[in-house]
C-alpha positions as CSV (number, residue, x, y, z in Angstrom):
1,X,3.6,2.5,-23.4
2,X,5.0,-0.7,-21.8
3,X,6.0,-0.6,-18.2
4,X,9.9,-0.4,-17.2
5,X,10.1,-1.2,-13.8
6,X,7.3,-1.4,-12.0
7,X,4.7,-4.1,-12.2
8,X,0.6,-3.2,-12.7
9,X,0.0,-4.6,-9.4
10,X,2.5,-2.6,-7.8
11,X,0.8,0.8,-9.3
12,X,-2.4,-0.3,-8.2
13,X,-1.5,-0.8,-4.9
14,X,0.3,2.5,-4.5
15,X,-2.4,4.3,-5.7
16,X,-4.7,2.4,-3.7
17,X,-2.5,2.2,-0.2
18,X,-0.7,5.5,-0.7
19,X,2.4,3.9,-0.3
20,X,4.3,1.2,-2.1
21,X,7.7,-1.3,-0.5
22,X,9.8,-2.1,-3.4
23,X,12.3,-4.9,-2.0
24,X,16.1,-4.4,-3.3
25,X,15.8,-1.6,-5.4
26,X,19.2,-1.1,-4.4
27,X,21.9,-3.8,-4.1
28,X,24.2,-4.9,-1.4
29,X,27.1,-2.9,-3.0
30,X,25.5,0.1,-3.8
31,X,23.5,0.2,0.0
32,X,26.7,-0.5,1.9
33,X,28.2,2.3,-0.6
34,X,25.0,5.0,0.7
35,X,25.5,3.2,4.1
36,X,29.3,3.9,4.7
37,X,29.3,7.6,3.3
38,X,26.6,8.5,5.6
39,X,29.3,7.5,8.2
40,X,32.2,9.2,6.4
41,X,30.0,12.5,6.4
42,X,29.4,11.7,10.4
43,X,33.2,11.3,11.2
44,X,33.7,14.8,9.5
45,X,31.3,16.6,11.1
46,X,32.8,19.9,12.1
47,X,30.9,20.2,15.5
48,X,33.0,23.5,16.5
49,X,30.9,25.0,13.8
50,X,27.6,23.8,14.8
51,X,25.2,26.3,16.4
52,X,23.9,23.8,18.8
53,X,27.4,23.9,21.1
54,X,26.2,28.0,21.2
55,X,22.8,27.6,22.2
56,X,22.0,28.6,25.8
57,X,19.8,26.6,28.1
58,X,16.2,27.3,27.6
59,X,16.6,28.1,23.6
60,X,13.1,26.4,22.0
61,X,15.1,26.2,18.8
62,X,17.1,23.0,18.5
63,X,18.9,23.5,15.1
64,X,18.9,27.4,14.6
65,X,16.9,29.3,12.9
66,X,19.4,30.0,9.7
67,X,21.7,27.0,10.1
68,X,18.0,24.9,9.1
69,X,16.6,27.8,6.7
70,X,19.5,27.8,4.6
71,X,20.2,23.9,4.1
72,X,18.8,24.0,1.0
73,X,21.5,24.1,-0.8
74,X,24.2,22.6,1.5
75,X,25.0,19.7,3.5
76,X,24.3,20.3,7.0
77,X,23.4,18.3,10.6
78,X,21.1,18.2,12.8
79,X,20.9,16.7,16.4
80,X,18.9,14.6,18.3
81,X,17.7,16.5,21.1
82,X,18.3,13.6,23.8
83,X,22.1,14.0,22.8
84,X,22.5,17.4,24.2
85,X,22.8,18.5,27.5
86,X,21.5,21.7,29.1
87,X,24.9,23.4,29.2
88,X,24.3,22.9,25.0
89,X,27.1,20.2,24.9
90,X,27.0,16.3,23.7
91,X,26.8,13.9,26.0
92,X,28.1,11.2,23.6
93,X,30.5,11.2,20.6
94,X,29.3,13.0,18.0
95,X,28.9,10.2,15.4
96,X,25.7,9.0,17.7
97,X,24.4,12.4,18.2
98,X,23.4,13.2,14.6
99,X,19.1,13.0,14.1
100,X,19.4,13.4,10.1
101,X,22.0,15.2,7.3
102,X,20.2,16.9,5.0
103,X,19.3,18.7,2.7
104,X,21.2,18.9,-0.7
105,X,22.8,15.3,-0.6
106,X,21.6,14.8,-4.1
107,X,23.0,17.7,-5.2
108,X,26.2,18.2,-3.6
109,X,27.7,14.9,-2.9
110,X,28.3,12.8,-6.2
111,X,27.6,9.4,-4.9
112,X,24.2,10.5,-3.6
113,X,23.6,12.2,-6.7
114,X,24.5,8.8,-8.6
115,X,21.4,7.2,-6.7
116,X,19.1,9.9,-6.9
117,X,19.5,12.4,-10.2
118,X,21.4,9.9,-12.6
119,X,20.0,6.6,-11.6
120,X,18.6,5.2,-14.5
121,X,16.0,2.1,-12.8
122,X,14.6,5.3,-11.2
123,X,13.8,7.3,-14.1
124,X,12.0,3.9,-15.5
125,X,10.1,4.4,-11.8
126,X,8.8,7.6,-12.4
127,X,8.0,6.9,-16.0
128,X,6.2,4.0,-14.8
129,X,4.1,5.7,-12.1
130,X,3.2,8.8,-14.0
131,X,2.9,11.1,-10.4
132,X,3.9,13.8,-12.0
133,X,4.2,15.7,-15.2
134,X,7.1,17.4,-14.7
135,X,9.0,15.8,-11.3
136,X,11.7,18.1,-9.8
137,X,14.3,16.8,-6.7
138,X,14.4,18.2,-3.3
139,X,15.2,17.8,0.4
140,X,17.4,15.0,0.6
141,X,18.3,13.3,3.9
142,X,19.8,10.7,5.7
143,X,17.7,9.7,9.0
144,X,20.3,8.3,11.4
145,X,17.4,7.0,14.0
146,X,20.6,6.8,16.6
147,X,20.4,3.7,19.1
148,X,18.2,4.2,22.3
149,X,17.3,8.5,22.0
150,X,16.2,8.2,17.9
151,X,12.9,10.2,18.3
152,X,9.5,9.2,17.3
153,X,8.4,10.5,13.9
154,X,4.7,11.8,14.8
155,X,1.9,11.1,12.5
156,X,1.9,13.2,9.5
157,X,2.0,13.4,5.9
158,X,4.5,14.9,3.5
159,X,2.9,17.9,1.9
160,X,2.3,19.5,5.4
161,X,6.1,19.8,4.8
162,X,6.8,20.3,1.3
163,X,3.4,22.2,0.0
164,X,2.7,23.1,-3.5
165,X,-0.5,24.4,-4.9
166,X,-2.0,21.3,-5.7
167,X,-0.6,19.0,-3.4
168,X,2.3,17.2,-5.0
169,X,4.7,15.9,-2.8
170,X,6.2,11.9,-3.1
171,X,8.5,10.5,-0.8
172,X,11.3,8.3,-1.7
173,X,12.9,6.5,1.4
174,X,15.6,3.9,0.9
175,X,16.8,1.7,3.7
176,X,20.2,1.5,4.6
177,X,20.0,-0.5,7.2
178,X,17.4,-3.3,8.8
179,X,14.6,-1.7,10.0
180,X,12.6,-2.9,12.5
181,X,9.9,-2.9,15.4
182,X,12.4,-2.1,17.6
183,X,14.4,0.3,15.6
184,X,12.0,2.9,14.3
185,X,10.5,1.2,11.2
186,X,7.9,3.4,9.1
187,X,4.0,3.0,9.8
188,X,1.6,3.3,7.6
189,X,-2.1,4.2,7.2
190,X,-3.1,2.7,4.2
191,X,-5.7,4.9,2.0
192,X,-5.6,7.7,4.4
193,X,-4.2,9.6,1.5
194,X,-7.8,9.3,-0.3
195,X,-9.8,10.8,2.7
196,X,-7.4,13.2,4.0
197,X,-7.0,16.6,3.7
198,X,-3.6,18.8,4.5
199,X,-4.5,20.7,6.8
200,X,-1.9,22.9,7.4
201,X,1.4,23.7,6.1
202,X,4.7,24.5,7.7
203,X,6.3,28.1,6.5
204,X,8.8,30.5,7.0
205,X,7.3,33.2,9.8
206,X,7.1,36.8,8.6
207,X,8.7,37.5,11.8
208,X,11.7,34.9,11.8
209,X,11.7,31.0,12.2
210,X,9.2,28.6,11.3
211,X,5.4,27.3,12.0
212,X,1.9,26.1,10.4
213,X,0.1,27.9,8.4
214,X,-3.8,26.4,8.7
215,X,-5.2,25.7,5.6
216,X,-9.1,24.5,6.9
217,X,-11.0,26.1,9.9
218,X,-10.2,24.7,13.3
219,X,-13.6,22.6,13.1
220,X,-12.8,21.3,9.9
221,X,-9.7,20.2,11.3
222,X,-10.8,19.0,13.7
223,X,-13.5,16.5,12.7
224,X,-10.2,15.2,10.5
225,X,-8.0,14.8,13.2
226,X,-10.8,12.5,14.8
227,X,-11.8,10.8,11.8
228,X,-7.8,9.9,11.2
229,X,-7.9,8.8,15.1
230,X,-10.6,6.2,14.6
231,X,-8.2,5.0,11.9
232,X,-5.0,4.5,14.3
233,X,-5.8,0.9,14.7
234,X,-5.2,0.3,11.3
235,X,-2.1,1.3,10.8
236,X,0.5,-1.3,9.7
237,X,4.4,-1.6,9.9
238,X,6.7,-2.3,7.4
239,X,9.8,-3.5,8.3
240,X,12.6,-3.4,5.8
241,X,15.8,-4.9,4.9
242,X,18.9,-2.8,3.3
243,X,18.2,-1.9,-0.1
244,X,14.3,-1.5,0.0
245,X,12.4,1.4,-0.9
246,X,9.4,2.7,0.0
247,X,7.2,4.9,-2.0
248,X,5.1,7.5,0.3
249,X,2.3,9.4,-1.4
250,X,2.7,13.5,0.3
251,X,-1.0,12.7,1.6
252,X,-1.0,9.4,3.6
253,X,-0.3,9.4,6.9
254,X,2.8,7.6,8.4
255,X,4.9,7.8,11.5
256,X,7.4,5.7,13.4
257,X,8.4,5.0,16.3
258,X,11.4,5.7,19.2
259,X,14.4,3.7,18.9
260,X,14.6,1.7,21.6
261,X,17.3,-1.1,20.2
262,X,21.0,-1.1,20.1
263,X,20.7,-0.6,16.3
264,X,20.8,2.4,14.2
265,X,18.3,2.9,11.8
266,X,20.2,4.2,8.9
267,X,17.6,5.4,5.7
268,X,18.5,8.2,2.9
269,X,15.4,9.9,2.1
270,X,14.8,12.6,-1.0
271,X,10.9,14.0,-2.6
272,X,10.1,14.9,-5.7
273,X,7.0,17.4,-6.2
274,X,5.4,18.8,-9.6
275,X,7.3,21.9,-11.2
276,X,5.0,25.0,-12.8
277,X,2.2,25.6,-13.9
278,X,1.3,22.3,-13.0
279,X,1.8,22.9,-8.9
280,X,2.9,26.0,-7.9
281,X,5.8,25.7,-4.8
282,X,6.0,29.3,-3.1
283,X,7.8,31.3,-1.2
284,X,5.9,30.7,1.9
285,X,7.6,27.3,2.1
286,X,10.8,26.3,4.6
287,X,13.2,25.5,1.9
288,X,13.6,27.6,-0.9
289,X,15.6,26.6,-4.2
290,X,18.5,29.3,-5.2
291,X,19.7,30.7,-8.3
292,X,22.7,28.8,-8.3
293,X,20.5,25.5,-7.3
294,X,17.2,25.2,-8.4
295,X,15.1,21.9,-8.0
296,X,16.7,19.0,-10.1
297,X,14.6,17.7,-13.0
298,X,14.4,14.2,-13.1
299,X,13.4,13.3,-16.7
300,X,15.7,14.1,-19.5
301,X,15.5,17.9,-21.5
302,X,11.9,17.7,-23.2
303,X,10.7,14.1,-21.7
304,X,7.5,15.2,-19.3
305,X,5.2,12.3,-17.9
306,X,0.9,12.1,-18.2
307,X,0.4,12.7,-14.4
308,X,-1.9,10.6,-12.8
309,X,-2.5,11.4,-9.2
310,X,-4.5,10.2,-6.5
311,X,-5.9,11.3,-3.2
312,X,-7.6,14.5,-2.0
313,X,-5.4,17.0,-3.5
């Protein structure tokens, strides 16, 4: 079938880099529109209700345990940790305290939803790329990276996060804003997704909370660890104005860095990952679908896709 959107190149390239920058593949209008509701959502932010102004000093647990477990399905905030004091209370206004809103965006509010579940240009993406058979929607975000305290996104790949049975997971991350070297722009190790292995995977705790689940013995993970390590220098940055999206295979490694500027680092970020029996997603993993929202299909009733994947899953 003829290509929609994508180019040959660009396929090529993803499946041989693991990750793909598509420039403008939203507009000025439509970014400012992501870019300003993101804000909107910040000004309403009912902090009085956020378990964060409860927590005592010395709590491990930044977000709470069911305030992050249950997000599923709702629209909800996280902090940065830099932004709260040890008496639990912000030390700045609570528009610059926010780390990410997540994780039903998509679902809940309708002009997310408009870019994500009825956008048309990326229907003819996932058509074009053929990841999946079957792609479902999940986990949507908005990364605030706030000026000076944004943390650094440690190395790691995607279906650590979001594990199905074969790995499955692809990212979708939009720029809002400029990203930059300054900033918090995304890294990239380009083919690591063909020689790495995920190694662990992060769960739900029989016994309350979250953690990693190994999935390879610790030598095993260890000779990867190294092996990805003698890779570091190889990693390259892509900076990125509003509007551009990046495509992130769930195996290749990425990070980015702390904020340091004066400049937000706005970016709305969602995944899609195979549906059954394809990939089975369990009910070992952090965020769980409900009966009253399961995962989103992306192609229309009775359109599926020939998957072609690539990398070690």
């Amino acid at each position: 079938m003829a290509l929609e959107y994508l180019t040959q190149d660009q396929i090529h390239k993803f499946h041989k880099d693991g990750y793909l920058v598509i420039p403008s593949f939203l507009g000025k209008e439509d970014t400012n529109a992501l870019l300003n509701r993101s804000k909107q959502l910040l000004d309403e932010f009912d902090l009085d209700s956020h378990p964060r102004t409860k927590f005592t000093t010395g709590d491990d647990n930044h977000v709470g345990d069911d305030y992050f477990l249950a997000s599923g399905d709702k629209i909800r905030f996280f902090l940065e940790e830099d932004a709260v004091d040890t008496d639990g209370k912000l030390n700045r206004p609570k528009q610059r305290a926010v780390n990410k809103i997540g994780h039903a965006l998509h679902e809940l509010d309708p002009l997310f939803r408009k870019f994500t579940l009825e956008n048309d240009r990326l229907k003819s993406l996932v058509r074009d790329l053929k990841f999946h058979h079957d792609p479902v929607a999940l986990q949507s975000m908005v990364i605030t990276k706030q000026q000076q305290i944004g943390g650094e996104g440690p190395e790691h790949n995607d279906s650590t996060f979001l594990y199905t049975n074969p790995p499955s997971a692809l990212g979708f991350w939009i720029a809002l804003e400029h990203c930059t070297p300054t900033n918090g722009a995304l890294s990239f190790l380009p083919g690591s997704h063909l020689m790495s292995t995920i190694t662990k995977r992060f769960v739900r705790l029989p016994t309350g909370g979250t953690g990693f689940e190994p999935l390879v013995s610790t030598e095993e993970e260890k000779v990867i660890n190294e092996r990805a390590a003698s890779m570091s220098a190889d990693y390259i940055l892509e900076t990125c104005n509003p509007g551009d999206l990046v495509l992130i295979h769930g195996s290749v490694l990425h990070k980015s860095e702390r904020n340091t500027s004066p400049n937000t680092r706005f970016a709305y970020t969602f995944h899609m990952i195979e549906s059954p029996p394809n990939a089975e997603y369990d009910a070992k993993n952090w965020l769980q679908p409900t009966p009253e929202m399961p995962f989103s299909r992306i192609l229309p009733p009775g359109e599926f896709n020939n998957a072609i994947r690539t990398g070690t899953d």
